[in-house]
Structures are given as C-alpha cells and as structure tokens.
Backbone bond lengths (Angstrom), bond angles and torsions (degrees), N, CA, C in turn:
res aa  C-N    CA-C-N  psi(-1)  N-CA   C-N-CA  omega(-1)  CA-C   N-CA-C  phi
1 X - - - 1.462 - - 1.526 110.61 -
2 X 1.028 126.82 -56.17 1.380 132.76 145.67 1.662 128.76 -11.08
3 X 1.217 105.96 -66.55 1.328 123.76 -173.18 2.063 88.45 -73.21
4 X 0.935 116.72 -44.37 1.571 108.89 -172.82 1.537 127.50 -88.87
5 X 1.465 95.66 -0.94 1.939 113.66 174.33 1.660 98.53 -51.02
6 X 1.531 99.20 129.53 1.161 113.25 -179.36 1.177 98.54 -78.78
7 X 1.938 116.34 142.92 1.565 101.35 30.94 1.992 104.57 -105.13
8 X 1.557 102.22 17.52 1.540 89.12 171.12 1.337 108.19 -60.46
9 X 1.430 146.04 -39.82 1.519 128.93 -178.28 1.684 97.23 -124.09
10 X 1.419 100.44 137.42 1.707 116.56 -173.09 1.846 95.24 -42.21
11 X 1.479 124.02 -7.77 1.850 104.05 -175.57 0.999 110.17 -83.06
12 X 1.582 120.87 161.26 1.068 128.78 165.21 1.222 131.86 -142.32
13 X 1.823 104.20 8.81 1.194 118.39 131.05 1.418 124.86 -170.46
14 X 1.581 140.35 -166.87 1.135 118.64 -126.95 1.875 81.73 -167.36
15 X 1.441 116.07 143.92 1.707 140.75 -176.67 1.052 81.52 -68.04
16 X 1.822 121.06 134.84 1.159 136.89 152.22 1.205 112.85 -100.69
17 X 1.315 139.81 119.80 1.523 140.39 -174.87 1.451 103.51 -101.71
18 X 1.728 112.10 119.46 1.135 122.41 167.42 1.451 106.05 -59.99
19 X 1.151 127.86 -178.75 1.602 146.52 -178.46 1.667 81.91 -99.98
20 X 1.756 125.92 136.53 1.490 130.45 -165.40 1.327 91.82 -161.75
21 X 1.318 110.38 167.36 1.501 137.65 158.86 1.402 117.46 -41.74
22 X 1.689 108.36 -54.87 1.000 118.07 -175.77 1.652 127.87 -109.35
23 X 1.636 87.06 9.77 1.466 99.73 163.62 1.320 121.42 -148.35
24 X 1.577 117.20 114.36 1.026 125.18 -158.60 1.543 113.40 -92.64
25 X 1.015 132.00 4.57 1.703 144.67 -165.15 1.379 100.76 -92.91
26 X 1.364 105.89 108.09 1.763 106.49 -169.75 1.583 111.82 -101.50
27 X 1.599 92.65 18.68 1.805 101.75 -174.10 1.650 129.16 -40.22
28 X 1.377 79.52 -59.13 1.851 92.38 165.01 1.474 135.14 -92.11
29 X 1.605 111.66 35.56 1.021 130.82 -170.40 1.449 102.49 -101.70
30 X 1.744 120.41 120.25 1.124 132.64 -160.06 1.703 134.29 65.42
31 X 1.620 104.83 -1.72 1.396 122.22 168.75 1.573 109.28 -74.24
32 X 1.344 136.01 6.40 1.154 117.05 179.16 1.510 133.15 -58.86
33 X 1.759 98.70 -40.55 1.353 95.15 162.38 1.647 153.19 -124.64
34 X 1.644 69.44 39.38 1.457 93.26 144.25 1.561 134.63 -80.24
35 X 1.263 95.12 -51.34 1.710 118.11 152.35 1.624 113.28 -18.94
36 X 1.047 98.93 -69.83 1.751 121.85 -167.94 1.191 92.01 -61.75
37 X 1.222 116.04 -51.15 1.633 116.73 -162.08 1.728 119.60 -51.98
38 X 1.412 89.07 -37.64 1.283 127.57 -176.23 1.752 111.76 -74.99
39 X 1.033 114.19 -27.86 1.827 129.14 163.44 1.587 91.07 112.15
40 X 1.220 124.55 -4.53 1.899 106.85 -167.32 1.565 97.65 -89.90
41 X 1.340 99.19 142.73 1.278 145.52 -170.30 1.745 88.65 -70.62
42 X 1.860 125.71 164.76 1.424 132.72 146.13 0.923 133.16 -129.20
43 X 1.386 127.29 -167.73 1.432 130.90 -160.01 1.835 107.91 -149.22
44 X 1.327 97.37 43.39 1.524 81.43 -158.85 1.776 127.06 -58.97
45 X 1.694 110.00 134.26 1.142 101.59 -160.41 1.604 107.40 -141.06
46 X 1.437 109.73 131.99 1.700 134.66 -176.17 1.455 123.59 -70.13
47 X 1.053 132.23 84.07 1.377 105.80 -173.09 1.388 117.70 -88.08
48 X 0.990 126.70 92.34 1.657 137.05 176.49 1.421 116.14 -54.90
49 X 1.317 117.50 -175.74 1.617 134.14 157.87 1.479 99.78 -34.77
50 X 1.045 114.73 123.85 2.051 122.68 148.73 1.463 98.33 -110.26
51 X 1.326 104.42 150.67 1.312 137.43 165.68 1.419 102.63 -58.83
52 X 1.383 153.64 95.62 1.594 140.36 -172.78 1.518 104.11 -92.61
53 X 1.212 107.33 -31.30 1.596 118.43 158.76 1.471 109.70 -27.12
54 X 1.145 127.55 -70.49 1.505 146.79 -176.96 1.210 140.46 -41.75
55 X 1.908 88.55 -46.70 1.380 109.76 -154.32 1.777 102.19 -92.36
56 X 1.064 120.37 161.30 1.476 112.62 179.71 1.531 97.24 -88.15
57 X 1.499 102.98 151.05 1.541 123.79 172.54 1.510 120.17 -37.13
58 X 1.653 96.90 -47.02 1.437 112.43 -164.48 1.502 115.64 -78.35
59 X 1.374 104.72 0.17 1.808 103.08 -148.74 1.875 91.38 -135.24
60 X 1.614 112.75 -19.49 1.640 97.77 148.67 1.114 145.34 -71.10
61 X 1.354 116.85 143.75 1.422 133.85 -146.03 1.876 82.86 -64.41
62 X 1.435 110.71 155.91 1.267 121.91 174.32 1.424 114.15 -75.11
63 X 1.351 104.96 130.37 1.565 111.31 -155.95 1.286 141.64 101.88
64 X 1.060 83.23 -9.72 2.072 86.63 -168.76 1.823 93.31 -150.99
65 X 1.477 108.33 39.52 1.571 114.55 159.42 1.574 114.83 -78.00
66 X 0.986 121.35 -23.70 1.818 144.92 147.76 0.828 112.99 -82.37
67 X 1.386 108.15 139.75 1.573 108.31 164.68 1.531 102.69 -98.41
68 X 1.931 107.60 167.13 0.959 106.15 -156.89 1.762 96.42 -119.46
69 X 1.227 124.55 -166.21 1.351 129.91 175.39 1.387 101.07 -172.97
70 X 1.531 115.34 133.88 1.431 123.46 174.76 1.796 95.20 -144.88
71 X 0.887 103.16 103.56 1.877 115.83 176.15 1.622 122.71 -48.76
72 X 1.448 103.81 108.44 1.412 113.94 170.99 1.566 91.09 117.84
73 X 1.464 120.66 -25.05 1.641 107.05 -153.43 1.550 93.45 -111.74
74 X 1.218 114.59 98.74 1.548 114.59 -177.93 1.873 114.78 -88.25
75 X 1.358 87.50 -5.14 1.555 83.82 -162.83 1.338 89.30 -121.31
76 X 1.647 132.29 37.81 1.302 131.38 159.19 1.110 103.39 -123.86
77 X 1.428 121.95 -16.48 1.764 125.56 -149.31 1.842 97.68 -108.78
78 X 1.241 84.33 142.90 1.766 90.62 -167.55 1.463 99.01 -122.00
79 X 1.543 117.15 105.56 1.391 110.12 -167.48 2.130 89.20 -167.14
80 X 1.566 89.51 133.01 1.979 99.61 177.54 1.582 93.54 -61.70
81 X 1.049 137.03 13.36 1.746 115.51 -173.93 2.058 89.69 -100.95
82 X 1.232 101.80 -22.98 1.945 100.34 171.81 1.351 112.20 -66.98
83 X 0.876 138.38 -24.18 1.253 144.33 -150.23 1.932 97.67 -59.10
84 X 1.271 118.16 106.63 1.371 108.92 173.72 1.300 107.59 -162.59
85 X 1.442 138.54 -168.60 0.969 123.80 172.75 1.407 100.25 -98.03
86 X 0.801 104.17 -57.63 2.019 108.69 -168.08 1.947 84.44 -37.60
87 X 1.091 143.90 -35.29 1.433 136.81 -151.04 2.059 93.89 -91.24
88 X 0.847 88.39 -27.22 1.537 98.34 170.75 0.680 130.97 -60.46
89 X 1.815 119.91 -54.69 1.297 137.12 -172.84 1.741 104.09 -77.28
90 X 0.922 113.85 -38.51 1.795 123.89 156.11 1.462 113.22 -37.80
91 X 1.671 105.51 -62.23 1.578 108.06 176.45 1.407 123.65 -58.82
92 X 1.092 101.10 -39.31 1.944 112.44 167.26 1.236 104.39 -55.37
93 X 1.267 139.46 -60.22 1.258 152.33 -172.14 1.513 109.31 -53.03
94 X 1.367 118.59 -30.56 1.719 144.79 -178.99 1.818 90.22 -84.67
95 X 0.913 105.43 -101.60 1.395 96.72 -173.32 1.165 129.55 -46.23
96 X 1.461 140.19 -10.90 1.499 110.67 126.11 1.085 164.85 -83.98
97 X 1.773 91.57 8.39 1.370 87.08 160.09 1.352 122.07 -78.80
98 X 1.668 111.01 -30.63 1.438 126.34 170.76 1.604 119.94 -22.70
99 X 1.534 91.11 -53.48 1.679 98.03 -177.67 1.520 99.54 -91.33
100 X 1.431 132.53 -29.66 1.531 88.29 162.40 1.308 149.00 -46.65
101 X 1.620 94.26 -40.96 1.857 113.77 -173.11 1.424 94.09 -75.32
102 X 1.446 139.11 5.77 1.348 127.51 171.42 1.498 96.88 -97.67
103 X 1.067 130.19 -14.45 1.170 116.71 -156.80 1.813 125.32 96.48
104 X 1.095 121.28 -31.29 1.269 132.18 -169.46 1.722 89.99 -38.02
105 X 1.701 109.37 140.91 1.004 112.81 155.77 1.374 151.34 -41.41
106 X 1.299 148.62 168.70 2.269 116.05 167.72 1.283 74.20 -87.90
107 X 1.472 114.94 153.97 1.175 137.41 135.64 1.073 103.25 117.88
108 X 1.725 118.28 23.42 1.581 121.69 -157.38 1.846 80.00 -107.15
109 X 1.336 113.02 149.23 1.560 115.82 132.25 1.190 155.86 -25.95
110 X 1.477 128.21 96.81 1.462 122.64 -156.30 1.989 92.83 -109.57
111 X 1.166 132.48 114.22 1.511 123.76 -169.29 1.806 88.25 -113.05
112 X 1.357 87.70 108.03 1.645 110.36 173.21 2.156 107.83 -71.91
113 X 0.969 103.16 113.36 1.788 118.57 -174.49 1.473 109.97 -53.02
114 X 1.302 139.15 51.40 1.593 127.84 179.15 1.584 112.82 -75.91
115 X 1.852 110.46 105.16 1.172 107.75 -172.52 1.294 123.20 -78.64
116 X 1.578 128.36 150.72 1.361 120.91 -179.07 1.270 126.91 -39.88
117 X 1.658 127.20 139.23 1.074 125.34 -156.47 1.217 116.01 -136.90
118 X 1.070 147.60 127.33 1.706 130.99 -171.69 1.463 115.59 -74.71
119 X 1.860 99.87 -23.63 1.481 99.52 171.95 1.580 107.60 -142.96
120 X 1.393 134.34 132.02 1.597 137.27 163.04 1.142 112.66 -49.65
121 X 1.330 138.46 53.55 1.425 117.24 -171.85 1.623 127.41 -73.69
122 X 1.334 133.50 175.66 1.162 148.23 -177.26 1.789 109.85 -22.94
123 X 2.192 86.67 -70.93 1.255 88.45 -166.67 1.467 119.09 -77.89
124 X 1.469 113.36 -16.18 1.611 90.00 163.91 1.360 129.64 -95.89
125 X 1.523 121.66 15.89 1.433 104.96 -167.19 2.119 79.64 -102.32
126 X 1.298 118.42 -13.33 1.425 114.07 170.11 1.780 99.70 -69.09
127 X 1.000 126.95 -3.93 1.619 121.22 -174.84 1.398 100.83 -102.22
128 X 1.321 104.71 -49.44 1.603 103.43 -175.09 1.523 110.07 -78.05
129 X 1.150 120.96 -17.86 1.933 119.18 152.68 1.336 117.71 -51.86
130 X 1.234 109.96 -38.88 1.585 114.52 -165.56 1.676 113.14 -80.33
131 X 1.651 106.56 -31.66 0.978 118.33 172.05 1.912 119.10 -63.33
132 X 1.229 111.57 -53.04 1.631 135.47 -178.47 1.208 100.33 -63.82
133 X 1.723 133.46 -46.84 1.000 109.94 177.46 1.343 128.38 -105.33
134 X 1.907 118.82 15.04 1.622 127.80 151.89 1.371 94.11 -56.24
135 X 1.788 119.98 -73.14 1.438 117.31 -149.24 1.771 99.42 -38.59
136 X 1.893 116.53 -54.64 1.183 102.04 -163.07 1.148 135.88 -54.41
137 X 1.545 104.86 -54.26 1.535 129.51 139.22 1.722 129.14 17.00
138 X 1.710 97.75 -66.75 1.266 124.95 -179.92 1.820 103.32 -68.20
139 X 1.255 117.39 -45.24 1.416 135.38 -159.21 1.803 129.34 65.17
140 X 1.007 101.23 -1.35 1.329 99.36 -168.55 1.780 109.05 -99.32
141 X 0.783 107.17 -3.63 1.839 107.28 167.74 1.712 93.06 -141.50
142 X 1.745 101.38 165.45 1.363 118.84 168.82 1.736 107.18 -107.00
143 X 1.290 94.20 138.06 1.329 107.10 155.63 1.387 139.41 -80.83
144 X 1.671 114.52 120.88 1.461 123.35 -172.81 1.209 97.12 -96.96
145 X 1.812 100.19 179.38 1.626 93.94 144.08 1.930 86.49 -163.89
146 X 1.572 91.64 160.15 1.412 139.28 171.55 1.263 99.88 -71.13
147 X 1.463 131.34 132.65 1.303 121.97 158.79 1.528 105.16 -159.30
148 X 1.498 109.46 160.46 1.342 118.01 159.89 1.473 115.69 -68.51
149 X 1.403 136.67 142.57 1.900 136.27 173.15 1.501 100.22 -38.02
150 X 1.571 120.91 -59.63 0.724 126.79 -132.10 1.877 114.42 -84.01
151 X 1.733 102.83 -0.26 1.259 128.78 -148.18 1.769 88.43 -146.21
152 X 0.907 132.51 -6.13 1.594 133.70 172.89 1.305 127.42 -55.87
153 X 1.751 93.01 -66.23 1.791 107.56 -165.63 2.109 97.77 -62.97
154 X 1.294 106.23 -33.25 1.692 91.69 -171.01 1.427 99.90 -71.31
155 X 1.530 116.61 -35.67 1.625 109.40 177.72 1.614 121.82 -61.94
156 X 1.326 100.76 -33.35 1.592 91.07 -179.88 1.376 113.38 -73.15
157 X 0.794 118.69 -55.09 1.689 125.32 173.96 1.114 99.70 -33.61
158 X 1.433 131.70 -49.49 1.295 115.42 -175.92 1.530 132.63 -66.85
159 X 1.740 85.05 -34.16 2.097 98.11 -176.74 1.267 88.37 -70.96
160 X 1.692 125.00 -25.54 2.140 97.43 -156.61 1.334 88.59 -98.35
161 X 1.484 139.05 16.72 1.649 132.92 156.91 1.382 108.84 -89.07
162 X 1.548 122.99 -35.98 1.381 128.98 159.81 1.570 104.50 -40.67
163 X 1.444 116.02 -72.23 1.638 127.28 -165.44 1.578 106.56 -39.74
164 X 1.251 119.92 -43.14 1.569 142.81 -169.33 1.236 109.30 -80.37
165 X 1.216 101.39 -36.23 2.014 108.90 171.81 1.898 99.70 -68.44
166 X 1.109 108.41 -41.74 1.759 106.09 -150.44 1.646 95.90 -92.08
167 X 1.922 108.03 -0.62 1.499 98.25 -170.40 1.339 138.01 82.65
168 X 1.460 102.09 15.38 1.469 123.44 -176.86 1.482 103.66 -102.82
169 X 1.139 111.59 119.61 1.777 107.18 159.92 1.243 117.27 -92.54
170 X 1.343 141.43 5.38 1.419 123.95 157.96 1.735 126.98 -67.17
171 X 1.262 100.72 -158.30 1.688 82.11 -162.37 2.131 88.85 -124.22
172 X 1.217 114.08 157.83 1.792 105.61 168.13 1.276 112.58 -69.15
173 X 1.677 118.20 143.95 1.151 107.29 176.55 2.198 102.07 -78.22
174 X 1.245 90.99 152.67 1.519 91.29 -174.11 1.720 113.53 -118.67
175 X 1.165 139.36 124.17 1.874 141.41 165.00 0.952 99.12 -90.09
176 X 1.587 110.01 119.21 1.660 111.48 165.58 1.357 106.16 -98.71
177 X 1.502 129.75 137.54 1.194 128.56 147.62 1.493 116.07 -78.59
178 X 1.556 126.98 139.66 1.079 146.79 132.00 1.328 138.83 -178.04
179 X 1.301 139.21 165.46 1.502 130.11 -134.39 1.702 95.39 -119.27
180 X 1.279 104.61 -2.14 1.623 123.02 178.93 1.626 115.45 -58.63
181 X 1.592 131.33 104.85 1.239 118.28 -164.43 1.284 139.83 28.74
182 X 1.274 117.58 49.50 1.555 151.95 -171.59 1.641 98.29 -75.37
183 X 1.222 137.50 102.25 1.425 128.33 146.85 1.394 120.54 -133.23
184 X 1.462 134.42 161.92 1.438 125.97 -164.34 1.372 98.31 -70.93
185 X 1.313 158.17 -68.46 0.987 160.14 -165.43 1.384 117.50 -51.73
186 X 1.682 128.07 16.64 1.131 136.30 -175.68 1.543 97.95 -97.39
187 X 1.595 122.35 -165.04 1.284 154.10 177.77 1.532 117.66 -130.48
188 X 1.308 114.32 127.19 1.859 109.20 -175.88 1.770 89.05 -33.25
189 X 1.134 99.91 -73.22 1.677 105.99 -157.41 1.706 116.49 -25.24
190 X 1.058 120.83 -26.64 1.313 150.10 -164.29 1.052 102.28 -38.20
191 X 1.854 106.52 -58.50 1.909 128.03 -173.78 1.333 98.96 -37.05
192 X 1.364 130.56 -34.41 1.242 113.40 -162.28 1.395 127.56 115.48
193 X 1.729 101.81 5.68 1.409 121.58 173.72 1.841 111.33 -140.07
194 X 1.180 109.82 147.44 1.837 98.56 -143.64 1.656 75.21 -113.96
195 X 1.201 137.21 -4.09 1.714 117.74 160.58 1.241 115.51 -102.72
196 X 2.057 123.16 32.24 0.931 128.78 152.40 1.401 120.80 -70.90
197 X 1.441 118.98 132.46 1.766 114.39 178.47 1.787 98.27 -123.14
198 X 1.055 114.03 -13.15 1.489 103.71 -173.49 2.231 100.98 -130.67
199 X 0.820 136.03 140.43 1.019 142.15 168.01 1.529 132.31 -145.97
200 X 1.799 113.43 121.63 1.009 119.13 -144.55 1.757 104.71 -115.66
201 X 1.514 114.20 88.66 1.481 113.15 -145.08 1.804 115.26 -99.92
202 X 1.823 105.74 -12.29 1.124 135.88 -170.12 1.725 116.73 -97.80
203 X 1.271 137.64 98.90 1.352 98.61 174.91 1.922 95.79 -118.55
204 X 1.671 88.78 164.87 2.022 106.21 159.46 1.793 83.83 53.90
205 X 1.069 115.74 55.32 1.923 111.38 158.04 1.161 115.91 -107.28
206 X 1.983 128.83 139.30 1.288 95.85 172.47 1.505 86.45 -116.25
207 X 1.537 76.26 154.00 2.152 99.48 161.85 1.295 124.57 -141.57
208 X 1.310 122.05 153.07 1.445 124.26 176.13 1.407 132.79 -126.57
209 X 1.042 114.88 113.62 1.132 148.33 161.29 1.957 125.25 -54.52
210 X 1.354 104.34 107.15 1.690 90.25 -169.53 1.733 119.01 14.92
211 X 1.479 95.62 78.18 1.640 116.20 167.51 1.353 108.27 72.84
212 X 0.875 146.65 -28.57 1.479 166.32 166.09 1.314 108.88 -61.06
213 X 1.473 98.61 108.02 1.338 100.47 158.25 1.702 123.81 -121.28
214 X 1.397 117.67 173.65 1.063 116.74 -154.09 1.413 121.29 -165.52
215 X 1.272 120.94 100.40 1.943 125.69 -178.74 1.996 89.92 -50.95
216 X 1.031 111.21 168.43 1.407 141.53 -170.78 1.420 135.02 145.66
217 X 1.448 99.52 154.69 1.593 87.99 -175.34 1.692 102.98 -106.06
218 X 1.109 130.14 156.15 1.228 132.62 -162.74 1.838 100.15 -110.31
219 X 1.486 113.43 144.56 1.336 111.04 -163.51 1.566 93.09 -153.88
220 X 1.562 124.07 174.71 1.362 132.41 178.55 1.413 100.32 -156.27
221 X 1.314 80.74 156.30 2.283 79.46 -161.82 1.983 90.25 -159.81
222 X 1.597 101.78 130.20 1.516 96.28 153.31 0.958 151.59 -41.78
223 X 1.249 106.93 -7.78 1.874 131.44 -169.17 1.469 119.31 -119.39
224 X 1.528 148.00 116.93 1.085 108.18 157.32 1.387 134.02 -85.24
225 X 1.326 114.80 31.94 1.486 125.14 177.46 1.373 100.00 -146.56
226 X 1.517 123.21 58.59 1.730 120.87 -171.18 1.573 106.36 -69.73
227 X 1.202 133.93 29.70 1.614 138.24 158.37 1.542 92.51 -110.21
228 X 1.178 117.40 -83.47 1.583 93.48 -170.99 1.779 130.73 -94.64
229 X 1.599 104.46 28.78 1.520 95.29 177.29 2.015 92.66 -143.18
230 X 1.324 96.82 64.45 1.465 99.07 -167.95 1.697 103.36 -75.96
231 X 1.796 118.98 153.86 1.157 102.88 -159.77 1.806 95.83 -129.12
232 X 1.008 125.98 138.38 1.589 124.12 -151.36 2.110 89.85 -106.23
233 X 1.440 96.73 111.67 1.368 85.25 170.77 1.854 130.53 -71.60
C-alpha cells in the first residue's frame, strides 16, 4: 500500500473487506488507520449470504463453491440455506459493528457484496431486504451495495423502496461490476446505469507500482473515499 500511494499508482483507494460470513480473510481487519494514515481512500465491504444456487461454479469465489454449515453459528456460516430476512437483519447488525471496531466513521458507507447471479430469486432478495433495511434501521452507517449490471436495476429499486420505507430521501450508493466498455477515462455512470457511483470494469490484473507488484481489479468511483465521502446522484 505504501509502495502504491498515489500519485505513484493512478489509485486512490482500495475495497476494505469487513471480516463476513462469506468472507473469511481477516487481512484488513484493523488496518484502517493505517490506510488513512497512508492518504488511501475505502470501500468498506460485507460479504453476506449469496445465493450459491445461482451463481455459476466457475465464477465462485474459491472456497465457498459449497456451502458450508457449522451449528449454532449462523453469522459465521456461509451457506444459500441462510438466506432470509430475519438472517439479514442479523447481518446488518454484524456489519456495523464491523465498521465500528474499524473505526469507520457514522455516516460512512457499508457496500453489502451481492454476487452475480443468473437469477434474483425470492429467498435472497428477502435476505438482501433484511440486510438494507437493519443497516437503515440502526441509522448510523448507509447502506451500499456491490453488484453485477446485470442483477442491479432489480436491486436498486429495491434498496431506494427500502430508503422510502425508513424515510430517507437520498439515493444507495451503488458498484457496478462489468467488463463492458471499461476505460480509465470513463465515469461510474458510463456502465450504462446513471445511479452507478462506483464501477468495477477490470478483474485478476497484475501491475506494478515502484517494484511492487500486485493482482487487482481496477474500478472508478466518484469519490476518492466512496465509504466516507459517498456522492448521491
């Protein structure tokens, strides 16, 4: 991170992965301010319940092509049989505390991970409700979300009917993934959806940066701190 502090590499900032259900890599857990210290901007991000049902074989994250089950511990176990709302509203409840004990500011961005899906079905878009409307619920962070293009427009509609339920008139901040006319000199909005603020157009590239090199996926966002300077189109 060091070696890549802009302006040695065009970033200026970088996905912070809470500790989740569905993500067990506790790497950047308590690095926040170091981060800061360091001038890079975040992304803080939840990985909840996925649908594994959905998702293609080839395109789940390594590790969690099974689902898993460990008894009693619902909010460690990463498996499509959670998928509910009440399990949601739990996960919301998880990820903020997550970003408290990081430090993250209130009012910072929490971008909940909904992985690409071939289909939205029932039981998870009742999970990812439960989730959008704990975070609001709680009030002290906003709810984002991560998404595939192709899996977006039904999600947003849903978080900005959440927002309207909880009495919020702002809008969710939204990450689109896709690899669809992706160049740095673009605008989130670009993808092809105009309540995009973050867009993630690069994946598995490496580059180096004063000797340093580094797999990543390359992304562009209105913000350079899209957790705490989120921008409401």
């Amino acid at each position: 991170m060091s070696a890549w502090r802009y302006p040695s590499s065009p970033y200026r900032w970088a996905g912070y992965y809470l500790a989740a259900p569905c993500h067990r890599d506790v790497s950047w857990v308590g690095r926040r301010a170091t981060i800061t210290s360091m001038r890079w901007g975040a992304a803080a991000i939840y990985v909840g319940q996925q649908d594994w049902t959905q998702i293609p074989a080839d395109l789940a994250p390594l590790g969690a092509r099974v689902n898993r089950t460990i008894a009693n511990e619902s909010l460690v176990t990463c498996s499509a049989t959670l998928l509910s709302n009440a399990q949601g509203a739990g996960e919301a409840a998880d990820a903020v505390a997550k970003m408290l004990a990081d430090g993250f500011a209130v009012g910072s961005t929490i971008f909940l991970d909904v992985e690409y899906v071939t289909n939205v079905t029932p039981a998870l878009l009742d999970h990812y409700q439960g989730w959008i409307a704990g975070v609001l619920r709680d009030g002290r962070y906003r709810p984002g979300v991560y998404a595939a293009k192709s899996n977006a427009q039904l999600l947003y509609d849903t978080a900005i009917a959440a927002y309207r339920a909880a009495g919020r008139g702002d809008s969710p901040p939204f990450w689109i993934a896709s690899s669809v006319g992706f160049a740095g000199a673009r605008k989130p909005s670009d993808v092809g959806l105009s309540f995009a603020q973050l867009w993630q157009g690069q994946f598995d590239v490496t580059q180096q940066f004063n000797g340093v090199s580094l797999i990543v996926d390359v992304d562009l966002a209105t913000s350079a701190n899209p957790s705490a300077n989120p921008i409401t189109p």
